[in-house]
N, C-alpha and C positions, 0 to 999 in steps of 0.2 A: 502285647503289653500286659494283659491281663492274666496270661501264661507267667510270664516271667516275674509279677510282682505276689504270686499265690504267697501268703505267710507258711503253709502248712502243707506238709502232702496229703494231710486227709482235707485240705481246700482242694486239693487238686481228685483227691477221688471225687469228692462231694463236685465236682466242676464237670466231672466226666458223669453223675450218675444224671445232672439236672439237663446235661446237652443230650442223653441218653432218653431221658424222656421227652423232651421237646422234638426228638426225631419222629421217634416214635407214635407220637399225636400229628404227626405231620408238617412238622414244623424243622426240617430238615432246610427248605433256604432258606429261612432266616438265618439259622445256623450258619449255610456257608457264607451270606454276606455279612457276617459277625467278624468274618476270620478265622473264627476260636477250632473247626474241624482240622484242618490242616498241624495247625497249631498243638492241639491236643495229641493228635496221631505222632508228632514228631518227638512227642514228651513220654513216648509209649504205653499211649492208651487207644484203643480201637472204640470206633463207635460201631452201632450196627445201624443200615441206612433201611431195613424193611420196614414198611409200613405197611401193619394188619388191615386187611378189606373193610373190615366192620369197621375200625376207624377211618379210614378213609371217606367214605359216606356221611360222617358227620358235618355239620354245621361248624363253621368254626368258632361261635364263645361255646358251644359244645366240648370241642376237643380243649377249647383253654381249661375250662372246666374242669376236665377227668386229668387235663395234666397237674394242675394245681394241685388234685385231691390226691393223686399220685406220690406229687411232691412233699408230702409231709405238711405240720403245724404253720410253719413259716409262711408259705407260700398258699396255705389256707388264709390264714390268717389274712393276708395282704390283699387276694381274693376279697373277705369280707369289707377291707376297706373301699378297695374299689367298686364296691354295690352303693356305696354312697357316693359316686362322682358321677350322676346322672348328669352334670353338666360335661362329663367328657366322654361319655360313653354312650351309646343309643341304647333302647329298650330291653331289645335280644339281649344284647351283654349282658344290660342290669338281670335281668331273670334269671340269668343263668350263675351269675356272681351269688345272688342272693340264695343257690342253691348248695352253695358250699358250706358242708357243715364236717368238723373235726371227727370224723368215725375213727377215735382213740380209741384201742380197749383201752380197759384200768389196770393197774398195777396191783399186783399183790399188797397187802400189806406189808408183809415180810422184807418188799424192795423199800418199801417207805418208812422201815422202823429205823437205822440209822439216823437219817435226817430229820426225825421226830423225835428220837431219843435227846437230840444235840439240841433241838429246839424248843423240847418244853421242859427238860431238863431231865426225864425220867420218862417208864417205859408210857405209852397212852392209856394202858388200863390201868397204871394208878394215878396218872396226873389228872383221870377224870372217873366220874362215879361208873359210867360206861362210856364204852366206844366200841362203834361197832365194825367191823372188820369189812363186811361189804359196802360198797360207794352208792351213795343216790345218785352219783353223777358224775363223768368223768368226761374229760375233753382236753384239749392239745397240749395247754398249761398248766391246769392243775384236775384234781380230783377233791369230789368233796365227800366227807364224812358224818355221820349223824352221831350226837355224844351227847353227855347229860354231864353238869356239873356237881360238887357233892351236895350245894345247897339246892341238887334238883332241877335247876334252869337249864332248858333242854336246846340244844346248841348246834351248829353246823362247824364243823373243821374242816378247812379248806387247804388244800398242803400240793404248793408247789411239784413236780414231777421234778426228781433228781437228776441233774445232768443236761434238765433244761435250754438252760440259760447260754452254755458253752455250746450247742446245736446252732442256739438260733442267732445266737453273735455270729457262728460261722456262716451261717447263709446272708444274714442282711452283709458278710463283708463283700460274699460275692453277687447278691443284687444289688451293691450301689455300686460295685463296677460294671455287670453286665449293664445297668443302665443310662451310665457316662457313656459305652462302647457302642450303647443303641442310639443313642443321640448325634455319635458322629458317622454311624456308617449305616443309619437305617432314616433318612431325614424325614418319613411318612411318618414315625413315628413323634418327632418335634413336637406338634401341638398340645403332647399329651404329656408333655414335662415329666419324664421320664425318670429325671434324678431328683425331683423337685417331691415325685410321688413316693420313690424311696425314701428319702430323707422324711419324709410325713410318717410313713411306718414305720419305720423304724423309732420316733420318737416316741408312738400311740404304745409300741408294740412294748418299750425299756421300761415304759409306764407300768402297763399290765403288768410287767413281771415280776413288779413289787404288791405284792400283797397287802402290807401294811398303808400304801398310798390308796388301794381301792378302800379300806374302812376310812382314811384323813377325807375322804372325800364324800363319804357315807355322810361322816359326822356332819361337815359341811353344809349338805344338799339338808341334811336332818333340823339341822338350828335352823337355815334358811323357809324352813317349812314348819316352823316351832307353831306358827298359830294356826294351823290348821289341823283340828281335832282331827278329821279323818281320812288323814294320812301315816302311816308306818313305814319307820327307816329302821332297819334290826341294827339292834346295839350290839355293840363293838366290845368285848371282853379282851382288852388291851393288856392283860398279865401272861395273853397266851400268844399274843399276835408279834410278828416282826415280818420282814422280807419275804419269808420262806413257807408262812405259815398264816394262818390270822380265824379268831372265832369268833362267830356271830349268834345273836338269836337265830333258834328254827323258827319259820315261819307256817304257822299250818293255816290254810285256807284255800282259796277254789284257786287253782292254777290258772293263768291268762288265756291257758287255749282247750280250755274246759267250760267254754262257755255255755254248754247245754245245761249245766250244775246249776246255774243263778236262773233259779225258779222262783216269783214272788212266792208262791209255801215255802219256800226257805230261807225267805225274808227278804230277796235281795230285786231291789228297783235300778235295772239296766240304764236304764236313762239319767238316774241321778249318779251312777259310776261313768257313764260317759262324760256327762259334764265335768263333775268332780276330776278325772283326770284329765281331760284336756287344759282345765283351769290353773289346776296344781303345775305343769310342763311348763303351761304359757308364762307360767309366771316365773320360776325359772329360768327361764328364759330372757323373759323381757325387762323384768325386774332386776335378777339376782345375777346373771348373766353367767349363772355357772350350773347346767343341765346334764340330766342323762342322756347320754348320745345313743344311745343302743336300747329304745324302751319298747324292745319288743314283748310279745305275750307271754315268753317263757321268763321273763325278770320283771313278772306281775303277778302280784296275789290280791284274790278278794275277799277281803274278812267279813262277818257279822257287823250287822250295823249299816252296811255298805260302804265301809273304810276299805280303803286301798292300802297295800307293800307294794313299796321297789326294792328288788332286791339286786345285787352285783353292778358296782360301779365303777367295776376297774377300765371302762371306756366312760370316757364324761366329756363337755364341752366346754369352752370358758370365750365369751365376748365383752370385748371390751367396752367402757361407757362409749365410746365414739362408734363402734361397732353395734352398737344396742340401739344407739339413736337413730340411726340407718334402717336399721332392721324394724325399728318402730312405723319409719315414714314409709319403707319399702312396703308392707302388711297395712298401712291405712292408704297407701293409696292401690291395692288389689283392692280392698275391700270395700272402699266410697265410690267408683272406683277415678282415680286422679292420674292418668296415663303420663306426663310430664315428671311426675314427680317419681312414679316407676322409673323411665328411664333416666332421670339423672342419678338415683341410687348405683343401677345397675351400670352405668357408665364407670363412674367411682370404684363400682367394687373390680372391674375388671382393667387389671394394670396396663394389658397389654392392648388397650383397645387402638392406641394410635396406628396399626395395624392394618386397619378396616375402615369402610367409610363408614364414619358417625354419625353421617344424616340417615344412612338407609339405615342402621341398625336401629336406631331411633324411633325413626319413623316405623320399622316392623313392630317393637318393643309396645308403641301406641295404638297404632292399629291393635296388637292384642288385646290391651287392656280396654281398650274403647269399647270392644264388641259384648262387653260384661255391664255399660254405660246401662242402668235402668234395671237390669237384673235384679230378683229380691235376693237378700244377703241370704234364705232360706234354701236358697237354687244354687248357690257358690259351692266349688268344692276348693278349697284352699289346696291343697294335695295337690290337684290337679293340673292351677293357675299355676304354681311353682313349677312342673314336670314340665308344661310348656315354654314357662320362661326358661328354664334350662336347657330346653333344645333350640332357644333360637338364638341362646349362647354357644352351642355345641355347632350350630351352620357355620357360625364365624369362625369357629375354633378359638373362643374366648374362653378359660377354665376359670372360676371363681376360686377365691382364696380357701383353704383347708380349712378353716373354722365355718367359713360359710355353707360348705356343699354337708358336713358333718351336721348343721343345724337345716339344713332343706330337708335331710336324709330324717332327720328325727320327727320333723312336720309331718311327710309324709307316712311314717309308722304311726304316727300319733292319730291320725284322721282314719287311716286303716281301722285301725282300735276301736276307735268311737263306733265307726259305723257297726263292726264287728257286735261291738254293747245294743246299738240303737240303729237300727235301718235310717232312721229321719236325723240322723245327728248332720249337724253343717260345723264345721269345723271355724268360718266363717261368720257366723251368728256369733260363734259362743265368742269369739278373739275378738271380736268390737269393740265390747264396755269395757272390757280388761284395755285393751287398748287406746280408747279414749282416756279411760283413769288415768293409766301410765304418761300420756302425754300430756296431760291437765295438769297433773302433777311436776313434769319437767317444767312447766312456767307458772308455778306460784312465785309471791316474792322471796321466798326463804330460798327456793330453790336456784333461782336467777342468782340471787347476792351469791349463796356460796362457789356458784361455778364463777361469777366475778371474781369473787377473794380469789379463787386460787389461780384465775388470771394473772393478777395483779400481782400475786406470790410469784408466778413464774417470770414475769416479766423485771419485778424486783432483783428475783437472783439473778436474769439475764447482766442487768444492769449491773451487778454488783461486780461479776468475771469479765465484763468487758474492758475494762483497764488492761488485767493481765492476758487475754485473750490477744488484745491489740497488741499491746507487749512483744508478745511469744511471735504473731503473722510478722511484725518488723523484723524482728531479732531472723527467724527465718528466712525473711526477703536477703535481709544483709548477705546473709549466708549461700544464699542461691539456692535453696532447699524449697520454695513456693512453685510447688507446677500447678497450671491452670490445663481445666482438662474441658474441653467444648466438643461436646456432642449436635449433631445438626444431620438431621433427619436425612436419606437419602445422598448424603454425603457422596459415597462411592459413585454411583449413578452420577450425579455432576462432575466426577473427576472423570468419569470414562468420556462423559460428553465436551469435557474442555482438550481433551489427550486427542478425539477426534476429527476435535476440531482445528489442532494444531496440526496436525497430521495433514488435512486438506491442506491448508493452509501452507504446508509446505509443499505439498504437489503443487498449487496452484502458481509457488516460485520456480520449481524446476521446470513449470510449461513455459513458464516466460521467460526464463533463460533458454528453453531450447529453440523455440522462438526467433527471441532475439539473435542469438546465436547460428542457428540457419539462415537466417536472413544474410546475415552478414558473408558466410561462406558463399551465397546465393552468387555474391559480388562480386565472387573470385574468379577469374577464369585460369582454365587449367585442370589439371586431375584427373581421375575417373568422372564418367558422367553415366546418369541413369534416366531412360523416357528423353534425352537430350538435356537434359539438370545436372550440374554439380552434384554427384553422390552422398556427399556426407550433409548438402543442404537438404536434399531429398527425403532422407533420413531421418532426418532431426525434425521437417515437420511431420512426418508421417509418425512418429516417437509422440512428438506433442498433439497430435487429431487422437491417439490413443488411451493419451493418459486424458487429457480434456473428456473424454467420453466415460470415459471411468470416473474422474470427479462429478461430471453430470449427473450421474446416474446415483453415486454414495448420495449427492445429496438428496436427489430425487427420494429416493430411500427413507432416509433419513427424515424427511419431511414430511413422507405421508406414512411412518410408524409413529411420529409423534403426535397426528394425528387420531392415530387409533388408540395411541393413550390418552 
């Protein structure tokens, strides 16, 4: 199927070079229970099935690893999302996911002056006072450039990689088919929502590739942090930005993983940069519900003063207020600690719980959080509580929703950080009062009424469409157009056991017509005769001692595996 729906023949190269490397790393059966080997060969393309020694001996998120990095931006990329599903992934993987970095070289200038020309309207060295031809940075989507404005404002140009776009549309077309195709012919892989995890990347991934939406979101995250003096969001020079392109302030200060540089002679108090950003995030987060998802140390500066930059927000988070308020009680009770109130969040957040037994998961869920019961909040690692709570989501094969594991993922870089700034930082201290505020604040009375009114609003307009709503169900009933659809859990399972039953059920008639039936021939004299018996009476009980022994036995069966469920 996924042969013959290819759009492209370079889908079909690109389909031969990716089964080419998944051999290669060792991943040749998966391959053949895909189909797709066979399949490809016949569309005349050879794979080669050797696997090199030295990979062989690998670990496998090892070999996933080197295939990935193999594989190009795309499939980096995808990598890097999945280092944030510690809820679907063990340890080994995440470390080795989180090893994946885009070894792009850069591009000439000379490749990028077309699409610069067409974008700032003219050549780069005169739409700016300078620009400089070698890159501070380059990586799978874009390249970035150092430039000076003519009023002197010294700037980053950030400039999509040409040809991009048409690359990585071609691959997610064929990762969200390879992973519909894994879903049906590789069922080990099932728990790990295969097409659920494409369709996430792909959306993160369309994002990123707008330029102009990573500064709408700068701005954003900017305003939302307007009263806090020290903080820095680089401003957004919008005459030069669109899609393809987009310029910001340079940012000069200590880089995030230059921590040896933040010397007090050099003015800078570690501990008050620890606080200061875990506060700035939390809030963010808890508050404003629109965060940086990726706030690792290379998209952190630390200025004079001991102000903080974030810089690149083309990955960000967004929770909703019902999703905030979860996430409020979920984080007050790790951290009081309230073990009921842990698991009923985490019940909620995971869809697919009816699955599993919900007393044991529960009950394990409590037990965790119990054992933190008297703990000083000094001693908590917040980082840590979450890593655990996610693996005993990952025993169940429970995966939490895509904004959720993108916000655990950011907790846990953010605690990293801190400690990184301040050996004694508790990521857990600091998220208390924030988070008492935050909830003190959801039940003043202003705050009660307004989430009233817009109750009462919603409930209003319910009211209003229900005339024509009733309307439209009749007008459809008339018509025969209302289907009612009932789901009932375990359904199949009671059809095989009523089918079974009918089944006996009928044997237990054919014994008792053959039975009866022998009996009666029993009466007859005359015929062949067997052991001094009418033959075909003979027969017919010895037909019914056999099937008798055979229903005995199904039910026997039957009744002690129902047992062992």
């Amino acid at each position: 199927m996924l042969i013959e729906t290819l759009e492209t023949a370079r889908d079909l190269g690109r389909l031969k070079e990716i089964l080419g490397v998944l051999v290669r790393h060792g991943f040749g059966d998966t391959v053949r229970r895909l189909g797709l080997a066979d399949k490809l060969e016949r569309a005349g393309a050879k794979l080669h099935w050797h696997l090199p020694t030295d990979l062989a001996r690998l670990e496998p998120p090892v070999q996933v690893r080197l295939a990935l990095e193999e594989l190009g931006p795309t499939f980096v990329k995808f990598g890097q999302i999945l280092a944030g599903r510690a809820d679907l992934f063990s340890p080994p993987w995440i470390a080795e996911f989180e090893k994946l970095h885009s070894n792009v070289p850069a591009l000439p200038l000379d490749a990028l002056r077309p699409q610069l020309r067409a974008d700032l309207g003219g050549e780069p060295e005169e739409v700016f006072a300078r620009f400089d031809p070698e890159p501070l940075a380059a990586a799978s989507i874009a390249q970035v450039h150092r430039a000076q404005l003519h009023d002197g404002t010294e700037v980053v140009v950030k400039i999509r990689r040409p040809g991009i776009t048409e690359i990585i549309e071609a691959d997610l077309r064929l990762l969200q088919r390879l992973a519909a195709l894994a879903e049906v012919e590789l069922p080990h892989l099932r728990p790990f929502h295969p097409q659920e995890l494409v369709r996430e990347f792909a959306r993160s991934l369309r994002r990123e590739l707008d330029l102009a939406a990573e500064c709408r979101n700068a701005e954003r995250i900017a305003a939302n942090l307007a009263a806090l003096p020290y903080i820095m969001i680089p401003r957004v020079h919008w005459r030069y930005t669109g899609e393809r392109i987009n310029v910001q302030d340079f940012i000069a200060g200590v880089p995030g993983n230059a921590l040896e540089q933040l010397t007090p002679e050099a003015g800078f108090d570690r501990q008050l940069l620890a606080r200061r950003g875990a506060l700035t995030v939390l809030k963010t987060i808890v508050e404003d519900g629109f965060f940086h998802a990726d706030p690792h140390p290379g998209n952190v500066f630390y200025l004079p003063g001991n102000r903080i930059a974030f810089i690149d927000f083309g990955m960000v988070g967004r929770l909703s207020q019902r999703r905030r308020d979860e996430l409020l009680h979920l984080l007050l009770g790790l951290v009081e600690p309230q073990p009921p109130t842990v698991a009923e969040v985490l019940l909620d957040w995971t869809s697919n719980a009816h699955a599993v037994s919900l007393s044991q998961l529960e009950s394990e869920i409590e037990d965790f959080v119990d054992q933190y019961q008297g703990v000083p909040l000094a001693q908590l690692s917040l980082a840590q509580m979450l890593t655990d709570v996610t693996a005993i989501l990952r025993t169940h094969r429970l995966g939490l929703p895509s904004d959720l594991a993108l916000l655990i993922k950011a907790f846990i870089t953010l605690e990293g950080m801190g400690r990184g700034l301040d050996p004694d930082f508790h990521m857990a201290a600091e998220a208390e009062p924030l988070l008492q505020q935050v909830a003190q604040a959801r039940y003043t009375p202003r705050a009660v009424g307004r989430r009233a009114w817009q109750t009462l609003r919603r409930s209003l307009s319910t009211l209003e469409h229900l005339p024509e709503d009733l309307t439209r169900l009749l007008r459809n009933a008339r018509r025969g157009r209302v289907q009612v659809h009932v789901e009932v859990a375990h359904l199949k399972r009671v059809g095989d056991q009523i089918d079974r039953s009918a089944n006996r059920l009928a044997m237990a008639l054919v014994i008792a017509a053959l039975i009866v039936g022998s009996s009666i021939v029993m009466t007859v004299r005359g015929g062949p005769t067997l052991f001094g018996l009418p033959a075909f009476g003979f027969l017919g009980f010895l037909a019914a001692v056999v099937c008798g022994l055979w229903l005995v036995r199904a039910i026997w069966r039957s009744s002690h595996r129902g047992e062992d469920e």
